[in-house]
Every structure is written in C-alpha cells, then in structure tokens.
MDTraj code that builds the backbone (N, CA, C; nanometers):
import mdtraj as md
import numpy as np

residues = "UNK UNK UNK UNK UNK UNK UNK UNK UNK UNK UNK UNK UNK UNK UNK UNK UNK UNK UNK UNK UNK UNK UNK UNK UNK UNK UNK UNK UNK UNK UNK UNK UNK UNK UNK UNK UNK UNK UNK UNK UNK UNK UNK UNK UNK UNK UNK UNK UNK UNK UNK UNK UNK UNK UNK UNK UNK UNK UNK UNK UNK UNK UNK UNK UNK UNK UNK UNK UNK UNK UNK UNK UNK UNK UNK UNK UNK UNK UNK UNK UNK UNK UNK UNK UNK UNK UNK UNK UNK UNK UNK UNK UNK UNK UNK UNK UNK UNK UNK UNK UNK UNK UNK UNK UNK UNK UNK UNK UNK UNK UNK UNK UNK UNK UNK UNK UNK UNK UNK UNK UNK UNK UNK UNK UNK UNK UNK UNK UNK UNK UNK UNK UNK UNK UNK UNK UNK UNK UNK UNK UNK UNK UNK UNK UNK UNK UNK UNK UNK UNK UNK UNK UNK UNK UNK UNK UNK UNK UNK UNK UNK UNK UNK UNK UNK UNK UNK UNK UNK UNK UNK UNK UNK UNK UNK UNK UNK UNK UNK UNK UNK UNK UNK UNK UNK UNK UNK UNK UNK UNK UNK UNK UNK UNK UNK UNK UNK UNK".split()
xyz = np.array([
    [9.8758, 3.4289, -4.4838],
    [9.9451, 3.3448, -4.3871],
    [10.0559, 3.2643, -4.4536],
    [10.0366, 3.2447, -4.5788],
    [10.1242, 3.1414, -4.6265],
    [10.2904, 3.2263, -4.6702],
    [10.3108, 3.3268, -4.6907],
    [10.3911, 3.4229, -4.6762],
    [10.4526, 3.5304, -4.5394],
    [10.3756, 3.5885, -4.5174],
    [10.3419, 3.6846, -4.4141],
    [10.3972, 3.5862, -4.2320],
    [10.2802, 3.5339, -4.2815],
    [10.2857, 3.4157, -4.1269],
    [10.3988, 3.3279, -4.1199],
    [10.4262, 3.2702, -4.2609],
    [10.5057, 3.1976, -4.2335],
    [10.6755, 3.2403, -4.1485],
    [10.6534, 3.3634, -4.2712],
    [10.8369, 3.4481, -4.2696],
    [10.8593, 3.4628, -4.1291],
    [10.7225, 3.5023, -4.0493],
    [10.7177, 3.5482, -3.9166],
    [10.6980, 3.5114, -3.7796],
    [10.6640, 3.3506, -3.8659],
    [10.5947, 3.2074, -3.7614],
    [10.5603, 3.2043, -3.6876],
    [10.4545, 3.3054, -3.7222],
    [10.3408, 3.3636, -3.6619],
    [10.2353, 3.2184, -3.5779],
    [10.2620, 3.0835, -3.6260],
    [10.2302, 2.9942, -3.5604],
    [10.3199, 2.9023, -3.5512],
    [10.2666, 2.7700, -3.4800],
    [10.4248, 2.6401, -3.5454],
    [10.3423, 2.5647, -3.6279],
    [10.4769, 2.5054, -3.6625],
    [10.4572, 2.4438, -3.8334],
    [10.3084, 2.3548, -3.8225],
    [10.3108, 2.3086, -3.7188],
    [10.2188, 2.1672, -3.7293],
    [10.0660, 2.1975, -3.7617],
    [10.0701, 2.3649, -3.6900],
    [9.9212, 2.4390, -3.7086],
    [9.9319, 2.4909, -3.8049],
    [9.9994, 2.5431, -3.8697],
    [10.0098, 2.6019, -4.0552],
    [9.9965, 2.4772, -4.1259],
    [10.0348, 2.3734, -4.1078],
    [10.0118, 2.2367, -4.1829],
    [9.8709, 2.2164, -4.1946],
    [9.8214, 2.2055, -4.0597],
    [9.6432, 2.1678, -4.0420],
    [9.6001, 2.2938, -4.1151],
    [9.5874, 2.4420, -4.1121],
    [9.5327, 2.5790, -4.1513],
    [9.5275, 2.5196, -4.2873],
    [9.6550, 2.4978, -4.3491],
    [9.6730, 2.4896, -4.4958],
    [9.6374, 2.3595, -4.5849],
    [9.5997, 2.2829, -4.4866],
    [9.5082, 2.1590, -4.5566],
    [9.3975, 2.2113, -4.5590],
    [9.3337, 2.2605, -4.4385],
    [9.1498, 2.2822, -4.4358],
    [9.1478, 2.4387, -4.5627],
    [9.2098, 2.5060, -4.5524],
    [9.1656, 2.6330, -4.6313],
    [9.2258, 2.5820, -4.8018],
    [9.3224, 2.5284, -4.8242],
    [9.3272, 2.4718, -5.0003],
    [9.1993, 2.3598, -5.0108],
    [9.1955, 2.2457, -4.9048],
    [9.0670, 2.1917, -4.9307],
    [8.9323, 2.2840, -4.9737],
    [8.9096, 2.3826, -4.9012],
    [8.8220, 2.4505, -4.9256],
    [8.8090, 2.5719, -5.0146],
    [8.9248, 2.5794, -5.0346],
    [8.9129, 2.6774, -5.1962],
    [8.8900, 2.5932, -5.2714],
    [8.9953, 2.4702, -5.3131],
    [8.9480, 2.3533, -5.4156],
    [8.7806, 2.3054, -5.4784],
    [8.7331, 2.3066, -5.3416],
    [8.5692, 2.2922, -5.3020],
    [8.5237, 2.4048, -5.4055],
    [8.5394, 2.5183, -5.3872],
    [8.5067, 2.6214, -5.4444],
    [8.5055, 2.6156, -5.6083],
    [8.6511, 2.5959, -5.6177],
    [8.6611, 2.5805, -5.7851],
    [8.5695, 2.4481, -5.8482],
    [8.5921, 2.3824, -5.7717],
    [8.4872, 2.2442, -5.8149],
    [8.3577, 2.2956, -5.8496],
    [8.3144, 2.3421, -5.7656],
    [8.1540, 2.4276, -5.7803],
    [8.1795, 2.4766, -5.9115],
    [8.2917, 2.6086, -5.9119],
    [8.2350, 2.7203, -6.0096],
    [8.2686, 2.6223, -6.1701],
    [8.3368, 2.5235, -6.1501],
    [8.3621, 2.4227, -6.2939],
    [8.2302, 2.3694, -6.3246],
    [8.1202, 2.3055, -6.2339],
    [7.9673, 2.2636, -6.2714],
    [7.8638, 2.4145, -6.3043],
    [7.9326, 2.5858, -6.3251],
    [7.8203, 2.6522, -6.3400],
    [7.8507, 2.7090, -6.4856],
    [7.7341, 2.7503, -6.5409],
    [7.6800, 2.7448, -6.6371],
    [7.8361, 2.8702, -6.7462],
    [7.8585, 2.8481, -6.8470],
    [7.9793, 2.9181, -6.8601],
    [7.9300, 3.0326, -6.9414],
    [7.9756, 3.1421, -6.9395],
    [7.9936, 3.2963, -7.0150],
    [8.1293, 3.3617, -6.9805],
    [8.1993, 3.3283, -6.9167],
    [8.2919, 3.3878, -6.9080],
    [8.3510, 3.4789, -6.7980],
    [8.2220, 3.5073, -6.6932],
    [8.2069, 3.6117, -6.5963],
    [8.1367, 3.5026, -6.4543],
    [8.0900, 3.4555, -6.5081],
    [8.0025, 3.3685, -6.3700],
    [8.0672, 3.2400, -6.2897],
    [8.1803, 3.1986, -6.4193],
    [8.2626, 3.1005, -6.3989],
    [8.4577, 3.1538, -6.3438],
    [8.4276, 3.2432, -6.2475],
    [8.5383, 3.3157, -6.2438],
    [8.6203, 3.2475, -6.1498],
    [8.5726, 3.1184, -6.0815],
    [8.6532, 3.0466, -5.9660],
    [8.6920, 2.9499, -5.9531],
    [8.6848, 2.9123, -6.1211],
    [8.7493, 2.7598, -6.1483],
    [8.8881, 2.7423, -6.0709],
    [8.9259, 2.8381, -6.1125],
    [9.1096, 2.8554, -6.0691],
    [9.1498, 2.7904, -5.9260],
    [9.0307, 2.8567, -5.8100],
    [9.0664, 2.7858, -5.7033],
    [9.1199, 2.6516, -5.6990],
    [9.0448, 2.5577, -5.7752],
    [9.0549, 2.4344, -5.8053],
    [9.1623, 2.3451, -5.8209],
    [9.2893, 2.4312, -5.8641],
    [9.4644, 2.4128, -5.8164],
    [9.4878, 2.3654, -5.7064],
    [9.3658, 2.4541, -5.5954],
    [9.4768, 2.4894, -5.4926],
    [9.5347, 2.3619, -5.4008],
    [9.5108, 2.2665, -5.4277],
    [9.4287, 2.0853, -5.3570],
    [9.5682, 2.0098, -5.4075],
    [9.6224, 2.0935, -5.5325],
    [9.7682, 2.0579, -5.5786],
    [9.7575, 1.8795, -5.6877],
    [9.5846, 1.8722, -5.6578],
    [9.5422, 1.7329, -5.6962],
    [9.4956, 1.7343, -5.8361],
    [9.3573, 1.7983, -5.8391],
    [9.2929, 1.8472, -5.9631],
    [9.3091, 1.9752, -6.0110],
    [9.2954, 2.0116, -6.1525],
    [9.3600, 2.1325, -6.2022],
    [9.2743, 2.1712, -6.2606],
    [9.2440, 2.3283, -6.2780],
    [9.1278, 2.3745, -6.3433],
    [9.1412, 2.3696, -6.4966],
    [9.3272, 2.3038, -6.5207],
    [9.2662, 2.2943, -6.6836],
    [9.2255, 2.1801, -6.7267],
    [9.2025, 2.0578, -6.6642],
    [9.0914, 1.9690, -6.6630],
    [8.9312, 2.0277, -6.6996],
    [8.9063, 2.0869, -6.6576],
    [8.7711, 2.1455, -6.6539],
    [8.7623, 2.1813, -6.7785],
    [8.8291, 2.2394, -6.8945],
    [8.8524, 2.3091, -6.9802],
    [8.8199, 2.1550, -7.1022],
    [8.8573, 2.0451, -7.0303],
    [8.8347, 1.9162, -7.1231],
    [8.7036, 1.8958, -7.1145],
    [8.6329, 1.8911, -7.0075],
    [8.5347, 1.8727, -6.9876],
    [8.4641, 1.8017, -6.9217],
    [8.5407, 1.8318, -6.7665],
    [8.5293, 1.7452, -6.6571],
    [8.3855, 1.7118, -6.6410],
    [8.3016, 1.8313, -6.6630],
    [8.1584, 1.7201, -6.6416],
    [8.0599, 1.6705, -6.7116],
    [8.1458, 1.6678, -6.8264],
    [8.0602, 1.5781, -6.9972],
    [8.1517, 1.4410, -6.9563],
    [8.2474, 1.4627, -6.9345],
    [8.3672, 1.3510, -6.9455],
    [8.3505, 1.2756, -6.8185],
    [8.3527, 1.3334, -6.6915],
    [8.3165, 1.2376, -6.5973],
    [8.1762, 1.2236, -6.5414],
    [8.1381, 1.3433, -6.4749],
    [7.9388, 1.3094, -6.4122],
    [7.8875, 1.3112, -6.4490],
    [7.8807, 1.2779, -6.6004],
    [7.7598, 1.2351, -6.6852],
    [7.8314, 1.0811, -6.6937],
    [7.9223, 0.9896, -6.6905],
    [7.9541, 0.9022, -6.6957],
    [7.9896, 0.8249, -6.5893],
    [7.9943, 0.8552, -6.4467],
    [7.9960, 0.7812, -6.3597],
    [7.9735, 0.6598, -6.3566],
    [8.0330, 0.5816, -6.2768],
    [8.0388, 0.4355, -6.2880],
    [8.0168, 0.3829, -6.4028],
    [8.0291, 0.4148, -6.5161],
    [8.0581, 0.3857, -6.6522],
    [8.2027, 0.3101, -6.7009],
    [8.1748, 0.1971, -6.7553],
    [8.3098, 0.2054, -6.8216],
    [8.3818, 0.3162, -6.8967],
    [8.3212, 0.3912, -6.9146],
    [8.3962, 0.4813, -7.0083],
    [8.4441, 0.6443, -6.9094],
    [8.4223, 0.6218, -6.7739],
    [8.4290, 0.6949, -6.7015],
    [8.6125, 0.7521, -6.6667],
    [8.6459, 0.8758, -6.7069],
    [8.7656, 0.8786, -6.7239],
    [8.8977, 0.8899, -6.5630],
    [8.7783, 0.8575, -6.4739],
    [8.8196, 0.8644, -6.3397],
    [8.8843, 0.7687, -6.2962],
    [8.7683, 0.6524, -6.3864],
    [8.8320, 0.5264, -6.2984],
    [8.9530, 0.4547, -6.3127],
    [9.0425, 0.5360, -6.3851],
    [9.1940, 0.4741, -6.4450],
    [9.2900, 0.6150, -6.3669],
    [9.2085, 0.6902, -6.3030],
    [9.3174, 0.7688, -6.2497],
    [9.4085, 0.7264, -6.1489],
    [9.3724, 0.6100, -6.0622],
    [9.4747, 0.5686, -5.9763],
    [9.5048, 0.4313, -5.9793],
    [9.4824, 0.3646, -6.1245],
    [9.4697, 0.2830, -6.1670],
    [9.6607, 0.2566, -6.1431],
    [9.7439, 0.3188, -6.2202],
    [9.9341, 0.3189, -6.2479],
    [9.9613, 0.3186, -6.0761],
    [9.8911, 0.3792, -5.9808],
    [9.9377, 0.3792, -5.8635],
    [9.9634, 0.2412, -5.7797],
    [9.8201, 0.1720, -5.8153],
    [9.7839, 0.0637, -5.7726],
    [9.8792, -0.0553, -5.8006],
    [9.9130, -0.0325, -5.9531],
    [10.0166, -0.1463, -5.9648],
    [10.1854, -0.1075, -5.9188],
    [10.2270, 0.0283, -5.8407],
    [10.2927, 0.0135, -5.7414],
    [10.3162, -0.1310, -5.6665],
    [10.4197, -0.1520, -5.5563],
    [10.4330, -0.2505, -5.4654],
    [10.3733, -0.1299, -5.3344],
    [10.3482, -0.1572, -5.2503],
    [10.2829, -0.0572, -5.2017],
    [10.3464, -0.0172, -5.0497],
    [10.4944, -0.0148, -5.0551],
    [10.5680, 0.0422, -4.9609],
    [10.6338, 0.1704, -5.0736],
    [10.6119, 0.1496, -5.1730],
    [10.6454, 0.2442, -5.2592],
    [10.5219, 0.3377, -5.3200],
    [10.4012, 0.3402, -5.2736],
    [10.2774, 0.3905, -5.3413],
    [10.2646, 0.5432, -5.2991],
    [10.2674, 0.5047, -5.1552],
    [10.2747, 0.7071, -5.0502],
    [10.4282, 0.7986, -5.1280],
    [10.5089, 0.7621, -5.1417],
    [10.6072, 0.8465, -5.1919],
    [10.6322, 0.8788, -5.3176],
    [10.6083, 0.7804, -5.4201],
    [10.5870, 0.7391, -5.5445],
    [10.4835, 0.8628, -5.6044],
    [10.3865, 0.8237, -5.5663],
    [10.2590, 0.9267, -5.5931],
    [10.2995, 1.0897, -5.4950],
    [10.3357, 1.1164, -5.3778],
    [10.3635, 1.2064, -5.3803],
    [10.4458, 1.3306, -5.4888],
    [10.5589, 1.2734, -5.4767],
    [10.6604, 1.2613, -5.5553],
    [10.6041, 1.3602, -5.7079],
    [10.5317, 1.2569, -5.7938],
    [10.4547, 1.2415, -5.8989],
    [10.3606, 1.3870, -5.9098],
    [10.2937, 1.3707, -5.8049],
    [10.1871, 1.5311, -5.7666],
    [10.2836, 1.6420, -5.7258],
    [10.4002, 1.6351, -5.6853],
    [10.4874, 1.7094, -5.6867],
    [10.5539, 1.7756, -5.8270],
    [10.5432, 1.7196, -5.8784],
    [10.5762, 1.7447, -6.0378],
    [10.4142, 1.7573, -6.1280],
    [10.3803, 1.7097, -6.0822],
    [10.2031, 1.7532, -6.1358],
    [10.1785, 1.9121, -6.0850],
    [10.2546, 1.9424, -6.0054],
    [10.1895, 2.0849, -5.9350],
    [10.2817, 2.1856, -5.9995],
    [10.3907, 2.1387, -5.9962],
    [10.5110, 2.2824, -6.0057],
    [10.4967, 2.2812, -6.1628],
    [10.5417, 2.1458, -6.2462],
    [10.5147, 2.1997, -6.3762],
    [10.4262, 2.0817, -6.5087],
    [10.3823, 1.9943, -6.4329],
    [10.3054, 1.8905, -6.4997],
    [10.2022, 1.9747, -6.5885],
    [10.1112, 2.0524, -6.5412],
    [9.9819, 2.1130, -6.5870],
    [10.0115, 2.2026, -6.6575],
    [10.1065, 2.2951, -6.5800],
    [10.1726, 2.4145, -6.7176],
    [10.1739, 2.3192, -6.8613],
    [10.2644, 2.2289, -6.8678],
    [10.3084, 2.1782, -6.9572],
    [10.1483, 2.0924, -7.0355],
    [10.0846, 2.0774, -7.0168],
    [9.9790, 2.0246, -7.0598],
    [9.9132, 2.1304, -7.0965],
    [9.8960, 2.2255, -7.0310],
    [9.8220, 2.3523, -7.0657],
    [9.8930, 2.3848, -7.2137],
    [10.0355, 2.4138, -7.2063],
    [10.1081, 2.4562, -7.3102],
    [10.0827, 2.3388, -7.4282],
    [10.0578, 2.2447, -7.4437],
    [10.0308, 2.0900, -7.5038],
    [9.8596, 2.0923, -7.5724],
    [9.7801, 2.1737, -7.5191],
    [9.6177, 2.1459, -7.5039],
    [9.6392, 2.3329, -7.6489],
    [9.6981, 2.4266, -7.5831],
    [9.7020, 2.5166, -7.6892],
    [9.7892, 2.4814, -7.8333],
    [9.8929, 2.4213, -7.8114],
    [9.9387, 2.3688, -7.9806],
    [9.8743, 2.2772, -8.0172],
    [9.7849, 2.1347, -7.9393],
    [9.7048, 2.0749, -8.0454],
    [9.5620, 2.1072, -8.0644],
    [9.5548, 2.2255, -7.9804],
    [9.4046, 2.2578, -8.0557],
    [9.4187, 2.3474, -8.1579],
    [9.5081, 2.4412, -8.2389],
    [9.5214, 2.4801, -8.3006],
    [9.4069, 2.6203, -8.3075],
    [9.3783, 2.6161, -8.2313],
    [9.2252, 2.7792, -8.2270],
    [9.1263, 2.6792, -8.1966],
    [9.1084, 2.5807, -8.2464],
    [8.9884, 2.5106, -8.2228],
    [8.8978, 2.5047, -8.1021],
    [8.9769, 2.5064, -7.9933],
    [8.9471, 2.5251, -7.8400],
    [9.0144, 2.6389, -7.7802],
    [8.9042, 2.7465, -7.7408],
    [8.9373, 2.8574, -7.6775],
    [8.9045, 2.8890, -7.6027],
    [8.9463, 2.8608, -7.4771],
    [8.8653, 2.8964, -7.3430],
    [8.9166, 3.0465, -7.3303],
    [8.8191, 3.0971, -7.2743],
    [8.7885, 3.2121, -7.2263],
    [8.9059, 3.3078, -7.1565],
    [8.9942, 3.4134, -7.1938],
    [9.0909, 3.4731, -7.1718],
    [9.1087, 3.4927, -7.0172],
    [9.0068, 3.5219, -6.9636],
    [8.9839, 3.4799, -6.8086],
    [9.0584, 3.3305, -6.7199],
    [8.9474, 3.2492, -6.8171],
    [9.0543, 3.0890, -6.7660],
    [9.2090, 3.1126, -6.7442],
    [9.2499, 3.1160, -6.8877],
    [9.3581, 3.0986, -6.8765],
    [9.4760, 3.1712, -6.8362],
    [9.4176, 3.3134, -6.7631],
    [9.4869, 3.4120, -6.6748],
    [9.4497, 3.3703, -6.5436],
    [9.3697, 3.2842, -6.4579],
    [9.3184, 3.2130, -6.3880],
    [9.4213, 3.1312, -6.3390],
    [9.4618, 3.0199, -6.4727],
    [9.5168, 2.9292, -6.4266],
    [9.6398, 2.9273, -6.4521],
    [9.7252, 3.0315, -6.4947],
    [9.8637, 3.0703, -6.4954],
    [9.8731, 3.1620, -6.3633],
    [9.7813, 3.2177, -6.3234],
    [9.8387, 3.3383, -6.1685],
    [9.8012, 3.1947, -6.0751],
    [9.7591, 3.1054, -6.0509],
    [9.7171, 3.0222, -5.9718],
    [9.8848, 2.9121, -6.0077],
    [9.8862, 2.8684, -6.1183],
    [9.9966, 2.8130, -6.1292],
    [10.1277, 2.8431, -6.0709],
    [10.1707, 3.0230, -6.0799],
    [10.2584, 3.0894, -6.0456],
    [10.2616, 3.1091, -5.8758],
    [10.1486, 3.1463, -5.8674],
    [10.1330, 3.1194, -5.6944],
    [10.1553, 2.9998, -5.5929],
    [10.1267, 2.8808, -5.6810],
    [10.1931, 2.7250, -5.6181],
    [10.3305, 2.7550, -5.6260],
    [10.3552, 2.7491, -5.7632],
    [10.5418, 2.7509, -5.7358],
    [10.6222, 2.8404, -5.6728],
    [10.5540, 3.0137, -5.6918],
    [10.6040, 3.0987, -5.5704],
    [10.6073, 3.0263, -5.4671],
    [10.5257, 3.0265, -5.3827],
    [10.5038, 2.9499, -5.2619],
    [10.6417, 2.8619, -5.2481],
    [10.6141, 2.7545, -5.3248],
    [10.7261, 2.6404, -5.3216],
    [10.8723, 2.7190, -5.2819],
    [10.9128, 2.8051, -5.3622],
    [11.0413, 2.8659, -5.3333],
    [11.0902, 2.9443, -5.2569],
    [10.9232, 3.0171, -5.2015],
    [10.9418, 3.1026, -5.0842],
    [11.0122, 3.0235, -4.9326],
    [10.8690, 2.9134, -4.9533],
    [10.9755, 2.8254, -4.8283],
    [11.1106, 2.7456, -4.8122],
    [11.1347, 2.7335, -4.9685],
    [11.2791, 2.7038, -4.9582],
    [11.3944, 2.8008, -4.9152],
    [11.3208, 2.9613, -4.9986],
    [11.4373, 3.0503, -4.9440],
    [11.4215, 3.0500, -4.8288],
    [11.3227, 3.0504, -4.7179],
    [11.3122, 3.0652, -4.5863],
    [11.2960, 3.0104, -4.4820],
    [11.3834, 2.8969, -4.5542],
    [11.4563, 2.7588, -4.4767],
    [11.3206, 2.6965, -4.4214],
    [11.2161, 2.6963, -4.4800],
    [11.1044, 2.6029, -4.3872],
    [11.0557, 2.4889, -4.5204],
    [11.1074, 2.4550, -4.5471],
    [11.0898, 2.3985, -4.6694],
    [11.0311, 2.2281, -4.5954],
    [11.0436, 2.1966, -4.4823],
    [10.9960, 2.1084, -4.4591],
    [10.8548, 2.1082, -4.4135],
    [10.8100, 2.2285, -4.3660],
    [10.6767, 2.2888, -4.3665],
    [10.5860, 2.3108, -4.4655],
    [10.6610, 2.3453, -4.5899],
    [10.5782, 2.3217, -4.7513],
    [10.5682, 2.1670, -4.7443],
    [10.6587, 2.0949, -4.7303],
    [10.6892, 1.9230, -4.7996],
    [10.5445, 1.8597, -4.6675],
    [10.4802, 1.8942, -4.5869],
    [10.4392, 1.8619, -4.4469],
    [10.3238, 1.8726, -4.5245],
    [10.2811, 2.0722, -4.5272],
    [10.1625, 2.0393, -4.6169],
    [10.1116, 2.0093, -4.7437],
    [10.1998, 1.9953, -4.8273],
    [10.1776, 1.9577, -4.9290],
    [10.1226, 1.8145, -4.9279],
    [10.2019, 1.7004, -4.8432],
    [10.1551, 1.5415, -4.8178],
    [10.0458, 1.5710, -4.7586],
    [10.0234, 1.6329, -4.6750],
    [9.9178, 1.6610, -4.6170],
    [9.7461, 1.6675, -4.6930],
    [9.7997, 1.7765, -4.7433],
    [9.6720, 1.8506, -4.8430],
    [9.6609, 1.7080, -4.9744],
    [9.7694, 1.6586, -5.0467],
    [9.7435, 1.5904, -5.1108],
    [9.6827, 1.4726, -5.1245],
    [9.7401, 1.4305, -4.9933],
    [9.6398, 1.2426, -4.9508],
    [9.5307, 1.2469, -4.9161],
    [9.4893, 1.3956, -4.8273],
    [9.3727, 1.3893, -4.7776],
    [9.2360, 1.4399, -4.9381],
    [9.3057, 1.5315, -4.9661],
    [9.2204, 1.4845, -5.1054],
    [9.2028, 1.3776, -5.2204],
    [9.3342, 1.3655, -5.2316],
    [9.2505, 1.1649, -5.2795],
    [9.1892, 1.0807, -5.2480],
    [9.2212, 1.0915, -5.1181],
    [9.0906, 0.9950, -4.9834],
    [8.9990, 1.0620, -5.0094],
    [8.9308, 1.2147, -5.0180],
    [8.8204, 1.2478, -5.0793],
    [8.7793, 1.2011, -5.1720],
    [8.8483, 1.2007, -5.2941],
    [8.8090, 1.1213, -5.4272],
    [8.7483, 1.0258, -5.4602],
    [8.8829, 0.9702, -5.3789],
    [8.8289, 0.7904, -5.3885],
    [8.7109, 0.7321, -5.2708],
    [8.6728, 0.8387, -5.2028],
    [8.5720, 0.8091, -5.0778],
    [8.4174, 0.8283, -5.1409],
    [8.4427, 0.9495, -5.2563],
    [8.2962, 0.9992, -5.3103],
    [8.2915, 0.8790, -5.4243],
    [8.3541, 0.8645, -5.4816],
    [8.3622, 0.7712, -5.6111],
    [8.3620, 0.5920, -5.5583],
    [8.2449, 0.5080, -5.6446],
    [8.2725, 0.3791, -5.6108],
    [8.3835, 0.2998, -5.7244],
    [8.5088, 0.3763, -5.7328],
    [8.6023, 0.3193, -5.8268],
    [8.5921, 0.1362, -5.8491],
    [8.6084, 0.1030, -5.7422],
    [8.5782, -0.0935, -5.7663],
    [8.4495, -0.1442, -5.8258],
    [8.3483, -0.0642, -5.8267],
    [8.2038, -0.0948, -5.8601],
    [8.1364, -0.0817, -5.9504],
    [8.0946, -0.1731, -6.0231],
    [8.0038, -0.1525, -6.1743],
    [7.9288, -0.0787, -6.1189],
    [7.8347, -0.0262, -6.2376],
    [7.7224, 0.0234, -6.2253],
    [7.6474, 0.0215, -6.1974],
    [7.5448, -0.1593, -6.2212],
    [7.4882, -0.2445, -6.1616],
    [7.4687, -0.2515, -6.0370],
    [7.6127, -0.2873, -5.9768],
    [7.6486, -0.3250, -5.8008],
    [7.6216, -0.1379, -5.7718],
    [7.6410, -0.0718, -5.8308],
    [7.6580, 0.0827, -5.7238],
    [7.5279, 0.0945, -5.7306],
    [7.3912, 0.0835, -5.7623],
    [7.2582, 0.0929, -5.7793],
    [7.2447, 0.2181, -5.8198],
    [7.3518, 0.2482, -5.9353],
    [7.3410, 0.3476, -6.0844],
    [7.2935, 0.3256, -6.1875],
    [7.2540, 0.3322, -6.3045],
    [7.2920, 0.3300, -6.4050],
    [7.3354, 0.4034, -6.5294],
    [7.4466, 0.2936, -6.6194],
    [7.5766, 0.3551, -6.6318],
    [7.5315, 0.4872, -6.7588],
    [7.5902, 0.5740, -6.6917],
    [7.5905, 0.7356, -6.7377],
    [7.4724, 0.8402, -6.6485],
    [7.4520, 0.7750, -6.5537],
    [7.3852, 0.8264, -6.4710],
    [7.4381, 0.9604, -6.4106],
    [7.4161, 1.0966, -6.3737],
    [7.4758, 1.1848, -6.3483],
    [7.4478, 1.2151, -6.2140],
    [7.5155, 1.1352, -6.0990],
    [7.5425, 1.1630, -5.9436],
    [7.5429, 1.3232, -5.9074],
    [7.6316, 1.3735, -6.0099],
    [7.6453, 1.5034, -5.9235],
    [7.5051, 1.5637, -5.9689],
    [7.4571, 1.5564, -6.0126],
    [7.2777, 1.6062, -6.0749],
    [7.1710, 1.5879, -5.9739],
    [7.1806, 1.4680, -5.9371],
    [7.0882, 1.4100, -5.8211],
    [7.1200, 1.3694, -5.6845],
])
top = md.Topology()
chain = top.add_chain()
for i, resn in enumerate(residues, 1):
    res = top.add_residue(resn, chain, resSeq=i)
    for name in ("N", "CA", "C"):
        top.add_atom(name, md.element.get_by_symbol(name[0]), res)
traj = md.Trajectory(xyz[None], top)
C-alpha cells in the first residue's frame, strides 16, 4: 500500500495516514518482541521491524536494550529516563516540531550513521550477527525509499502526515508504559527490577 496504493490513491490521504500509523505501530510491536527472544541468529529474525515506528531502532537492541533498560527500570541508571529529557528543556511551542524535525533526521540518516560509528569503535569486538545487520540496512533503505517515493509523487505531504502521526503516537506509548517522573520507591518497584519479566 505504501507504494502501489499510494501511486494509485487507491484511498485518501487521511485513511493511508490512520492504515500507516496502526500497521508501523504494529510491526514495531513485533520487532520489540523478537529484541526480548533468546539470540542464535535464526529465531531473532524480526528485530528489524522495530524501525518501522521511525522512533526506536533495532540497532539499539544490538547495545543492549534489555540489560541496559528492563533490567533497570526505574533505576537511576536507567538509560530511558534521559531520553526525552533535551526535549523537555525546549520552550514548548517549540517541542512538537523541534522533536519532529529531530526524528526526521533520526530516521533518514541518524541510525545509519551510528550504525556506521558502533562498527569503527568496536573494532571486531562486537559482532552482531550478519542477519542483523542486513536487517537493519534493507529496513533503513526502505524508510528512505519511501521518503522519496512520495516526494517524487507529489504526495509528500501524506509521508510528512504520517510520519507526525506514527511518531507522537509512539512516544505517548513510551512515555505512557514508563513511570519517567517516578523513583523507584514511589513506582512500587524496586530499583533494577525487571517489569518486562513480570
């Protein structure tokens, strides 16, 4: 649909907007999963989805999204809770565009570039699995296709629609599952407690 449908507008924009929030939400969902299962190389084949949300990136996972964050929840040392920390000190008629903006460049080439950043300073040391990282370069390439497809085909305000779209509504996920303001104490955790476990 995101090609095919679009070229052919096969719906109007406003229903490709809603389609394309609920179905990247729910691939995202997907990759989230296959990032908590057990790794060999073959079982973990759907991290990649995890792009598709344009929010979180499956080469996060590769750091060690769930040593690093759901084993540390509501922890000070929890690496979540500073993620929308730079947003916040925005003025906040500038926060919705600012941060768009920002994930806009996080999507097309922020992560490439970190990806490319994570292989020169690990030096071999860290080698994810030849899979991953054909994963998350055809997933990478497929956001930015996309991006240019609708520019060549003048609907480019239909990408910019869902993209705000898909993006806010998954940070409001984020920040809805997560008690970012809340010690550990006050969340009736304790700290390094693993939420997604229980």
């Amino acid at each position: 649909m995101s090609f095919y449908g679009v070229y052919h507008e096969l719906l109007p924009a406003w229903a490709f907007a809603i389609l394309f929030l609920c179905t990247r939400t729910a691939m995202a969902s997907v990759g989230h999963y296959h990032s908590h299962r057990a790794k060999n190389g073959l079982t973990d084949w759907g991290e990649g989805f995890f792009d598709m949300q344009y929010v979180g990136a499956s080469i996060v996972t590769f750091d060690g999204h769930v040593l690093g964050h759901h084993t540390q929840t509501n922890a000070s040392v929890d690496p979540k809770r500073t993620v929308f920390t730079g947003l916040l000190e925005l003025p906040r008629i500038w926060r919705v565009p600012a941060e768009t903006i920002r994930r806009w460049g996080h999507a097309m080439t922020g992560m490439t570039i970190r990806w490319v950043t994570l292989l020169i300073m690990d030096q071999g040391n860290h080698n994810p699995a030849v899979w991953k990282n054909v994963q998350f370069l055809l997933f990478r390439a497929l956001l930015n296709v996309e991006f240019f497809f609708y520019l060549y085909t003048g609907n480019l305000w239909l990408w910019i629609a869902q993209f705000a779209l898909t993006v806010w509504w998954n940070l409001f996920l984020i920040v809805s599952s997560h008690d970012f303001d809340q010690e550990a104490a006050h969340a009736g955790e304790a700290p390094g407690h693993d939420w997604g476990k229980f």
